[in-house]
C-alpha positions, 0 to 999 in steps of 0.5 A, spaced: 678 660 290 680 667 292 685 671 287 690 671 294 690 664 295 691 662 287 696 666 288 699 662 293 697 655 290 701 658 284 707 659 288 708 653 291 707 650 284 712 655 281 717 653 287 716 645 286 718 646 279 724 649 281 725 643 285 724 639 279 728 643 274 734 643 279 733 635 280 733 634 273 738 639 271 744 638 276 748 633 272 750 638 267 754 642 271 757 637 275 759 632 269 766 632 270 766 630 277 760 625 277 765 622 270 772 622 275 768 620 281 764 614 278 770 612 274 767 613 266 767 617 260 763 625 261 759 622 255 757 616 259 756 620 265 751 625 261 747 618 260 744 619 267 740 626 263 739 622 257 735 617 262 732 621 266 728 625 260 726 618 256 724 615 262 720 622 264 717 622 256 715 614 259 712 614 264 709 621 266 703 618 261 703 612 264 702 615 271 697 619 269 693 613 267 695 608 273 693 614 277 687 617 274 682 616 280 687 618 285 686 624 289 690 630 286 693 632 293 695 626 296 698 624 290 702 630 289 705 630 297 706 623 296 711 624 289 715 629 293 716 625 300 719 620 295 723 625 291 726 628 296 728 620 298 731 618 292 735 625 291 738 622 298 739 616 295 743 619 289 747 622 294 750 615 296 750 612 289 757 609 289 756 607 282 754 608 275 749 604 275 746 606 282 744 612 280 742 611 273 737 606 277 735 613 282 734 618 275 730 613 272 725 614 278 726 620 279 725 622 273 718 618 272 715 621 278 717 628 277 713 628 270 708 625 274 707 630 279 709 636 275 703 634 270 699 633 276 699 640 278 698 643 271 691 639 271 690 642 279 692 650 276 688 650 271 681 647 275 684 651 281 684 658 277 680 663 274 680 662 266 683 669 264 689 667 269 690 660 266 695 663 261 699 665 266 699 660 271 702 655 267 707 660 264 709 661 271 709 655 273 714 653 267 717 658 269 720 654 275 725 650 270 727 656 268 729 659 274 733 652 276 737 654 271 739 661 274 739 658 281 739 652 282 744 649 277 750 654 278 748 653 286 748 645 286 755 646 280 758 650 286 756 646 291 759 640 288 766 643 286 767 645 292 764 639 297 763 633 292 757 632 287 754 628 292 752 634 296 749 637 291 743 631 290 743 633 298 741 640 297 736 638 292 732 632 297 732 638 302 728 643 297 724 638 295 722 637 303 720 645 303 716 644 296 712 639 301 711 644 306 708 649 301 703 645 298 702 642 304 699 648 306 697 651 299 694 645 295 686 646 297 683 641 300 676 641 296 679 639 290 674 637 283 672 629 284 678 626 279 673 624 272 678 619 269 678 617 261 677 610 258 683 607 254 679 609 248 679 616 249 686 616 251 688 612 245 684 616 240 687 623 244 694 619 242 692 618 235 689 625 233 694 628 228 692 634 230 695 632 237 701 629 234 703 635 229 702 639 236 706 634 241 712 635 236 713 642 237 717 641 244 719 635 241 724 638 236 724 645 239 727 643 247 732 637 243 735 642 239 736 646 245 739 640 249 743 638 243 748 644 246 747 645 253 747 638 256 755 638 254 755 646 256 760 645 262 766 641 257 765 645 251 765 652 255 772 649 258 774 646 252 772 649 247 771 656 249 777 657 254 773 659 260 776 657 267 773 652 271 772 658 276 768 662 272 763 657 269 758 657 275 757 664 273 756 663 265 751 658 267 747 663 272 747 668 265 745 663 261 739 662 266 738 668 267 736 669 260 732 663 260 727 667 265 727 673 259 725 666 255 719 663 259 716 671 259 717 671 251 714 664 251 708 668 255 707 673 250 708 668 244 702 663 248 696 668 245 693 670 239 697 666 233 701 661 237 704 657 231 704 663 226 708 666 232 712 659 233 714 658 225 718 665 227 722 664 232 724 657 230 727 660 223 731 665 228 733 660 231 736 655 226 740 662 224 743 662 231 745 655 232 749 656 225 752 662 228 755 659 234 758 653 230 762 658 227 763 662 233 763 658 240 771 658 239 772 666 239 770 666 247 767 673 247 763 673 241 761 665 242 758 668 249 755 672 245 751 667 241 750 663 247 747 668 251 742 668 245 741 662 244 738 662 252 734 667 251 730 663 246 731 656 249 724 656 253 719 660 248 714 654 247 713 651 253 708 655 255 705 656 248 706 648 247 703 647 254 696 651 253 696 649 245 695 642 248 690 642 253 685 646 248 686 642 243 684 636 249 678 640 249 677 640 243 677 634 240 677 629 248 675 633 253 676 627 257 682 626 257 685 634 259 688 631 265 693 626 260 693 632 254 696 636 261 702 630 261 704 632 254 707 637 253 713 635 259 713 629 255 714 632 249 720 636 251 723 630 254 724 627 248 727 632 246 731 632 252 733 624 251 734 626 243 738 632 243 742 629 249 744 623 245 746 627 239 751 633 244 754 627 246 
C-alpha cells in the first residue's frame, strides 16, 4: 500500500476512534442532566459508563472470535451503521433502563470494531509505521476528550442530553463514509485461531501480568474523572458555565499524554512504565489534599491529564508482540486485549469514584 493511502487509512481510523471515544465518554459531562432528566441519583446515572466499560471488556473478545472468518471491511461498516443507530435510540431513551440496554451494545460493538481496525492497521502498514499508527489511532480517544465531550456537554446544557447522542449518530455516519472510502478492498484473507490457541493466549502469564497494566493504569484514571463534572462544581467551586472549558483543557492535555505514550512505546517499555506510574500515585495524593483549593487543584488536574493516556499505546504494541511472540495465531485477539483491559479499568474505577 502507498505511504499516502496508509495515511488516509490511518486517518479514517483515527477518526472512527474519535467517534468512539465521544460515544463512550459523553455520559461524564452530562451526568446531571441525564440523572434529573431520568429521575435518579448522579451515582446511578454514571451506571451507564460503568456498564458500557464491563460489557465493552466482555464482549469485545468474544466478537472477535464469533467473527474471526469475516471480512474485515465489511464487519467494520457494518459496526458503524449500527452504532450510528443505537446513538439514536439513545436519543430517545425515556428511561434508565432503555439506555443501559443501548450502552451495553454500543459498547460491545464499539470494542469490536476498534479492535478490528487496530488488526487491519497493523497488516495494512509498513513495519517501521505500525508504532505510530496505532498511538494515532488511539489517539482519537484522546482528541474526544479535547472535543467531543466539551461539545456534546454543550450541546446538552444548552439543548437537552438527548441532543447530544444525536450529534454522536451523526458522526458516526462520517466515519462510515471515510472508511468506506479508505478501507482497501484486498485485505490479507482473515486466518482464524482454534479455541485452544485462544485459551493458551488468555492463560500465558506473560500475557496476563501484560494485560494488567491498563487494567490498573486507566482505572485509576477513571477513578477521577468519571465524577469530574459533580466534583469540579461541588468540590472545586467552578461555574457550571465554565466546566465545558475545564473539560476541553483536560483533553487537551490528554493528546500531550497519548504523544508521551508514543515515546514511552519503544525501547524499555515497562522499565519506562514503572516510572511513570510511581509519578502518578505522587500526583493523586497531591490532588486529594488540593482538589478544594480551586487554582492549585486545577493545577494538579491538569497533570493528571497529561498523564492519563501514556499506556495505551505502549500496552497496545506490548500485547501484539507478545502475541507474536508466544500465539502468532491469535494477534488478531491479543489486538482486543488492550481495549479490554482499559475497560475494566474503566468499569473499576468508575465503580470506586462513585
Amino acid at each position: 500500500m502507498k505511504s499516502s493511502h496508509q495515511s488516509a487509512l490511518i486517518f479514517s481510523f483515527t477518526f472512527m476512534a474519535f467517534i468512539l471515544g465521544t460515544t463512550e465518554y459523553i455520559i461524564v459531562g452530562l451526568l446531571s442532566e441525564i440523572a434529573q432528566g431520568l429521575g435518579v441519583t448522579l451515582a446511578t446515572a454514571g451506571g451507564p459508563l460503568s456498564g458500557f466499560a464491563i460489557s465493552y471488556a466482555i464482549g469485545t473478545p468474544i466478537m472477535m472470535s464469533v467473527f474471526s472468518r469475516s471480512p474485515k471491511r465489511i464487519t467494520i461498516l457494518v459496526s458503524l451503521i449500527l452504532i450510528l443507530l443505537l446513538n439514536l435510540w439513545s436519543a430517545v431513551a425515556g428511561s434508565y433502563g432503555m439506555l443501559l440496554v443501548t450502552r451495553v451494545v454500543t459498547a460491545i460493538l464499539c470494542g469490536f470494531v476498534l479492535s478490528v481496525a487496530i488488526t487491519v492497521a497493523s497488516e495494512s502498514v509498513e513495519q517501521k509505521r505500525r508504532g505510530q499508527a496505532i498511538a494515532t489511532i488511539l489517539s482519537g480517544f484522546a482528541i474526544a476528550n479535547v472535543f467531543g465531550v466539551p461539545i456534546g456537554t454543550l450541546v446538552g446544557h444548552y439543548f437537552t442530553w438527548h441532543a447530544a447522542f444525536v450529534l454522536n449518530g451523526v458522526l458516526a455516519g462520517i466515519a462510515f463514509l471515510l472508511n468506506y472510502l479508505f478501507i482497501p478492498r484486498a485485505l490479507p484473507t482473515p486466518v482464524p485461531s482454534s479455541l485452544k490457541d485462544q485459551i493458551g493466549l488468555l492463560t500465558n502469564g506473560r500475557i496476563i501480568l501484560a494485560f494488567l497494566i491498563p487494567v490498573m493504569g486507566v482505572g485509576a484514571v477513571f477513578v477521577v474523572y468519571t465524577y469530574i463534572t459533580p466534583m469540579l462544581e461541588q468540590v472545586m467551586s467552578i461555574p457550571k458555565s465554565s466546566v465545558s472549558g475545564v473539560l476541553f483543557l483536560y483533553g487537551l492535555a490528554t493528546i500531550v499524554s497519548n504523544w508521551l505514550g508514543g515515546k514511552i512505546a519503544t525501547g524499555n517499555v515497562t522499565g519506562k512504565l514503572r516510572i511513570v506510574f510511581l509519578i502518578q500515585s505522587l500526583v493523586y495524593i497531591m490532588f486529594s489534599w488540593a482538589a478544594s483549593v480551586s487554582v492549585l487543584g486545577m493545577i494538579v488536574l491538569i497533570v493528571i491529564a497529561a498523564m492519563s493516556s501514556m499506556v495505551s499505546a505502549p500496552a497496545q504494541i506490548y500485547l501484539i508482540d507478545l502475541a507474536k511472540q508466544f500465539s502468532p495465531r491469535t494477534k488478531d485477539l491479543a489486538a482486543s486485549l488492550n481495549p479490554v483491559a482499559s475497560n475494566l479499568g474503566i468499569a473499576g474505577g468508575s465503580a470506586i469514584g462513585g
